[in-house]
Structures are given as structure tokens and as C-alpha cells.
C-alpha positions as CSV (number, residue, x, y, z in Angstrom):
1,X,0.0,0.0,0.0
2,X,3.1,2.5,0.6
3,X,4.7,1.6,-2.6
4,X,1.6,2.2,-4.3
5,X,1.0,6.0,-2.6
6,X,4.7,6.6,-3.0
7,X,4.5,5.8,-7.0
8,X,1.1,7.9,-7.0
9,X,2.7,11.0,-5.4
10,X,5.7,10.7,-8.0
11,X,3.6,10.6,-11.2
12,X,1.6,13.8,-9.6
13,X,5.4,15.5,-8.6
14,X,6.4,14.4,-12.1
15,X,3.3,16.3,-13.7
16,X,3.2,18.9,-11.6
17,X,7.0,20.0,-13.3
18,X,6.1,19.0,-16.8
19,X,3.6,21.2,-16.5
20,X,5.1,24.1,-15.6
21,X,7.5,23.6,-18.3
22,X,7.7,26.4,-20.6
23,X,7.3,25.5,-24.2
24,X,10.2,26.2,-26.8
25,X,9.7,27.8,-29.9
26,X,12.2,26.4,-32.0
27,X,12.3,29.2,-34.3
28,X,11.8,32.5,-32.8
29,X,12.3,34.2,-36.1
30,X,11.2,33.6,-39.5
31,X,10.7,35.0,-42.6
32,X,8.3,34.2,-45.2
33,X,8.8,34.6,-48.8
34,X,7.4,33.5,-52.4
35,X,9.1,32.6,-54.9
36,X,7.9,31.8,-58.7
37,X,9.2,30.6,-61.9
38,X,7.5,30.5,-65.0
39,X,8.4,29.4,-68.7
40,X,7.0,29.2,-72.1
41,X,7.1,26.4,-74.7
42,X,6.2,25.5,-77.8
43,X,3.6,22.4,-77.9
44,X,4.9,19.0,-79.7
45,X,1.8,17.0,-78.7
46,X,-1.6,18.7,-80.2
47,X,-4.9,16.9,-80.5
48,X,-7.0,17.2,-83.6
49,X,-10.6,16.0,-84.0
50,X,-11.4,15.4,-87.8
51,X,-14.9,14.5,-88.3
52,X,-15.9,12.5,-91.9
53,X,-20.0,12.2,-93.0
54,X,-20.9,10.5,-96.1
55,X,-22.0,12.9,-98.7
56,X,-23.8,13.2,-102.2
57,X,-21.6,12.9,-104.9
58,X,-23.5,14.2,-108.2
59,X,-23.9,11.4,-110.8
60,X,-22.5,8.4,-108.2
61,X,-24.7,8.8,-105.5
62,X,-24.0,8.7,-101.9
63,X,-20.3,8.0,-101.1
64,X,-20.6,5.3,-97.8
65,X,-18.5,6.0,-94.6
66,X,-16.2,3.0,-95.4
67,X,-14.7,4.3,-98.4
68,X,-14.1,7.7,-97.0
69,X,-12.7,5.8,-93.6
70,X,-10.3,3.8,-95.7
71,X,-9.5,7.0,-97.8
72,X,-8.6,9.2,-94.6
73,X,-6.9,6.6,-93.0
74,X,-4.2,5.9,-96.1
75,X,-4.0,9.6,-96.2
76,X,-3.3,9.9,-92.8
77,X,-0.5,6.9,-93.2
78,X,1.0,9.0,-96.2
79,X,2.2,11.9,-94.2
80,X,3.6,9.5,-91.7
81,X,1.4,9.5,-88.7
82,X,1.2,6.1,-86.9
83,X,-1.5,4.1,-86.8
84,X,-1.0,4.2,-83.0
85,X,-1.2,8.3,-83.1
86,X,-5.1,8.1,-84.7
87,X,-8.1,6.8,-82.3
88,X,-11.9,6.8,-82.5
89,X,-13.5,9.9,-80.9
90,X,-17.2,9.1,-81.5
91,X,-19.5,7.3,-84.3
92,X,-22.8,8.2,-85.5
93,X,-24.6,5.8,-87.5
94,X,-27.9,5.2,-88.6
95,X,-30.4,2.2,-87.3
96,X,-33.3,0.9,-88.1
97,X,-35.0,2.3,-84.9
98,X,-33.7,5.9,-86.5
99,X,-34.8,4.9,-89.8
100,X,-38.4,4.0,-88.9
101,X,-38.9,6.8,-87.0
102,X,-38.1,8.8,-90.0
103,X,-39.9,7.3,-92.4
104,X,-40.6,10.2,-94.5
105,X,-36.7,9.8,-96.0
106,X,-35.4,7.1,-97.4
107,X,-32.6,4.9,-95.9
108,X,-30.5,6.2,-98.0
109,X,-30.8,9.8,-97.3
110,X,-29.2,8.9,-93.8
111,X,-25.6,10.0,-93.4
112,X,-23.7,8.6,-91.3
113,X,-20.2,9.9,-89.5
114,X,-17.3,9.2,-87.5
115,X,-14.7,11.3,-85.4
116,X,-10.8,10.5,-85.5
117,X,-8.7,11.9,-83.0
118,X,-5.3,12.5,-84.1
119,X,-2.3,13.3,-82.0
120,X,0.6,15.6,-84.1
121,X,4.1,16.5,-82.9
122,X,3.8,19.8,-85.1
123,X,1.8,22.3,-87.2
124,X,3.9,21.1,-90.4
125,X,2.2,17.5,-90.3
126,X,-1.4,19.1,-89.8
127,X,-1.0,21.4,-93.1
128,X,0.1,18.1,-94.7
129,X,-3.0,16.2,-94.2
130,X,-5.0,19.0,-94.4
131,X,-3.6,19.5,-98.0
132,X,-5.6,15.9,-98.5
133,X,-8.4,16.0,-96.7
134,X,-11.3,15.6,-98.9
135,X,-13.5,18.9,-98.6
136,X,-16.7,17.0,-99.2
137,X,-16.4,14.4,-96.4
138,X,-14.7,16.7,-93.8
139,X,-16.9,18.1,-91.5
140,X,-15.0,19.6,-89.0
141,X,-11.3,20.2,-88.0
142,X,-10.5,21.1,-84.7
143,X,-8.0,21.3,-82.2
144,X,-8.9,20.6,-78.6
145,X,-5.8,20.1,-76.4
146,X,-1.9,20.7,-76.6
147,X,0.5,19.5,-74.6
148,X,4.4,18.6,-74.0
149,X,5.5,15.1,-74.2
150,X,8.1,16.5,-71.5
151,X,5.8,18.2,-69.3
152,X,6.4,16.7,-65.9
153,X,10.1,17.6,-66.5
154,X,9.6,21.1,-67.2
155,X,6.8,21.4,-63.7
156,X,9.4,19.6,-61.4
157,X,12.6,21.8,-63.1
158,X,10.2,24.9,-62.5
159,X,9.7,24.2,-58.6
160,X,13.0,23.5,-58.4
161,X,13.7,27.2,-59.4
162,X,10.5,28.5,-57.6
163,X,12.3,27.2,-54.2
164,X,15.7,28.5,-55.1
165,X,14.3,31.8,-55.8
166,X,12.6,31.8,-52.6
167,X,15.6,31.4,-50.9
168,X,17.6,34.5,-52.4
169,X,14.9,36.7,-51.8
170,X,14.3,36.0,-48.2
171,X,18.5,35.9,-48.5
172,X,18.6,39.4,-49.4
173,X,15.3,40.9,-47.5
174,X,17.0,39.4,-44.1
175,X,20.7,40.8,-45.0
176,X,19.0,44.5,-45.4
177,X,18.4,43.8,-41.8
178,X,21.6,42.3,-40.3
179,X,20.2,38.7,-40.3
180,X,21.1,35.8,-41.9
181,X,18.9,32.7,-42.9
182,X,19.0,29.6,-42.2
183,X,16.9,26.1,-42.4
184,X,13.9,26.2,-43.7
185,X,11.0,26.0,-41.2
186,X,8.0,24.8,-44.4
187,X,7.9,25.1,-48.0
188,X,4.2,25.0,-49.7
189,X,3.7,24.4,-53.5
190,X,0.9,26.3,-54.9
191,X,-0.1,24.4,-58.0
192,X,-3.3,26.7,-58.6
193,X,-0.5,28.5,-60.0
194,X,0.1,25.9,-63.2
195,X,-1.5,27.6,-65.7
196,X,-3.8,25.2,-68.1
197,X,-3.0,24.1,-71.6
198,X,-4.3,26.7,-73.9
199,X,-6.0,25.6,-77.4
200,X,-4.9,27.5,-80.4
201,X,-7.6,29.1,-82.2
202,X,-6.6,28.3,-85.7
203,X,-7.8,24.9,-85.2
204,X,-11.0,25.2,-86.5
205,X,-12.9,24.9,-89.7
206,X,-12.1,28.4,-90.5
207,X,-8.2,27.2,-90.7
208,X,-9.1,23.8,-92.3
209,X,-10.9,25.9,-95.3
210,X,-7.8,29.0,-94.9
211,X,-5.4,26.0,-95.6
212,X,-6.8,24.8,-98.2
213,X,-7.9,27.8,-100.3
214,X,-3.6,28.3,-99.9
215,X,-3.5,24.9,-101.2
216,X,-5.8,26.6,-104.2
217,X,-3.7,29.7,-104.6
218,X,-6.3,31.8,-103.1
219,X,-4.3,33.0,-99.8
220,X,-5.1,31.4,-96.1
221,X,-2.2,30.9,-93.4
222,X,1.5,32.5,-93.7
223,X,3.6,29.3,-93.9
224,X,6.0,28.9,-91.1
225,X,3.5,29.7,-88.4
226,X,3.3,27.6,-85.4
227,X,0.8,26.8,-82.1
228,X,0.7,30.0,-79.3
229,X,3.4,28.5,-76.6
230,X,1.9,27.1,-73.1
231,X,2.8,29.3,-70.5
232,X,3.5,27.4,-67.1
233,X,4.3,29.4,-63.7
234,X,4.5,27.8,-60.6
235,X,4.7,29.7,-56.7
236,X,6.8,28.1,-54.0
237,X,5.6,29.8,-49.9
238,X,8.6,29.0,-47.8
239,X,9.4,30.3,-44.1
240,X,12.9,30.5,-43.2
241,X,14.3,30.7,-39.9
242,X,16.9,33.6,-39.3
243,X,20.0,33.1,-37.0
């Protein structure tokens, strides 16, 4: 019964002085800083939707959606894009359900389409294959994403730099009043700050018809030009200690 009281009254001694233990801030003083980095590249990964309908042809009838699938896809092989660069987007085709709810047209009059999605490392293989589209068939021509095949690389490189530039400026803000820095106390990313991929807006019908009036001799787009960069800026929040 004694040893019991006597361990009782040390765990209460033993609180009693923890308690009245100051804490320790580790870091009395701190500065916090932000620091960004941002750069600008050119796209080598741009998406392109081409959609294909069967059409009228005067004196032949209506051309089917095989014959202008197999046509697209040897012209799309003739300018060197690989089969593993093209995908399906989305096919429309008629069915009988369609077809006997319409049945003021004929079977025939229904025109059925399909969507490729092609991915291009530049603007150069787009005029190429625009060059052969055929007008009739293609519906629409439009580019809905770019990107970098080295992307990741260039957001880690750019928090790298973010962080480093952090440091200098709290560096030179603590020398302009006698202190020095030293460990870092928390670094935040903000990636709110990555800005998103921005589409080009000569990727439309309007540039699918501009490059093929040049084709004609007629004018459309000056030769040489390319996809608007993509602009990516990151922001590092970082507290330092001082000494």
C-alpha cells in the first residue's frame, strides 16, 4: 500500500514540473517569402478531331462511310502518322430504330459519321493532311488540347527554381536587416498557380478551309507559323528561420 501512494505521489510530482514547463519555440524568427518561376514552350503534342460524314456525290450517288474511312486513313498513313497516333472519338450511324422513326426519308438519305482523333508533334504534319483531306467528307477540324511530351520535366525543373528563388529573396530581405537565414522551417507548392494548356484558335474549320484555299492559290495561313506557346508558372511559400 506504501509503494503504491509513493508511486502515486511521484507521477503527480512528475506532472506537476512538466507542467510548468515552458514550451520552446524552435524558431523564434522567421521570414516568409514566395518565390515563382514560369516558362513558355512551344507544344509537340496537339490533338486534332477530324470528323468524316458521307456525302452526295452528283452522278455516283452517296459516297458510304467505309470508303471515306479507308481513304482518310491511307491519307493519314501517307504523311507518316502512326496508326498508333489516330483513335476513334465518337460514331454516329444510322439504325433501323432511326430509320423507322423517319420514315418520310429514305434509308438512303441517312448519313452517317465518325470522329478521329489525331495526336501531331507539329503544325507542319497538320498542313500536310490537311492538304488531303477531302472537302466534301470533312466536317470539322478542330484542335482541342496541346500539350508537351516532356511536361512533368519542365513542372518539377520549374519548382525547383520556384524554391531556389525563394531562398535569395528571403537571402537578401534578411541581409538588409543584419540577419542571416537559415533552415527552412515549411515550403508550400501552390499548383493553382500551373496555368492550363491553352488551345490555339486556328484549329477550327475556318483554318481547315484558310489552308486549303492556300493549297488553291487563293491565300489562307502564312507558312511557317506555329501553335501559341503554353505558358507554365509555378509559386513556392517557404518560411525560413533567421539566425
Amino acid at each position: 500500500m506504501k509503494r503504491i501512494i509513493a508511486i502515486s505521489a511521484l507521477m503527480i510530482i512528475t506532472t506537476g514540473v512538466f507542467a510548468q514547463s515552458p514550451v520552446v519555440n524552435p524558431f523564434p524568427k522567421t521570414i516568409t517569402v514566395t518565390g515563382s518561376a514560369e516558362i513558355e514552350i512551344v507544344p509537340d503534342e496537339i490533338y486534332v478531331q477530324i470528323e468524316l460524314k458521307e456525302y452526295e456525290k452528283k452522278g455516283t450517288g452517296k459516297v458510304d462511310l467505309e470508303k471515306i474511312k479507308s481513304e482518310f486513313l491511307a491519307k493519314v498513313k501517307s504523311v507518316g502518322i502512326p496508326d498508333s497516333a489516330v483513335s476513334i472519338a465518337s460514331y454516329d450511324g444510322y439504325t433501323d430504330y432511326y430509320w423507322h422513326r423517319k420514315q418520310v426519308k429514305k434509308r438512303t438519305d441517312l448519313l452517317a459519321s465518325i470522329a478521329y482523333q489525331i495526336k501531331f508533334s507539329s503544325s507542319t504534319k497538320i498542313d500536310e493532311l490537311v492538304n488531303k483531306l477531302d472537302d466534301e467528307a470533312t466536317q470539322n477540324f478542330q484542335v482541342v488540347k496541346t500539350s508537351h511530351s516532356k511536361m512533368q520535366e519542365y513542372r518539377k525543373q520549374l519548382k525547383i527554381q520556384a524554391l531556389k528563388a525563394a531562398k535569395e529573396k528571403a537571402q537578401y530581405l534578411a541581409a538588409a536587416v543584419d540577419e542571416q537565414v537559415g533552415a527552412a522551417v515549411s515550403i508550400i507548392e501552390n499548383d493553382n498557380s500551373f496555368e492550363p494548356v491553352q488551345v490555339y484558335n486556328r484549329g477550327s474549320q475556318a483554318y481547315m478551309s484558310n489552308s486549303i484555299m492556300a493549297k488553291d492559290g487563293i491565300g489562307g495561313v502564312a507558312a511557317g507559323v506555329d501553335f501559341k506557346k503554353i505558358k507554365l508558372r509555378f509559386e513556392i511559400n517557404t518560411v525560413f528561420a533567421l539566425k
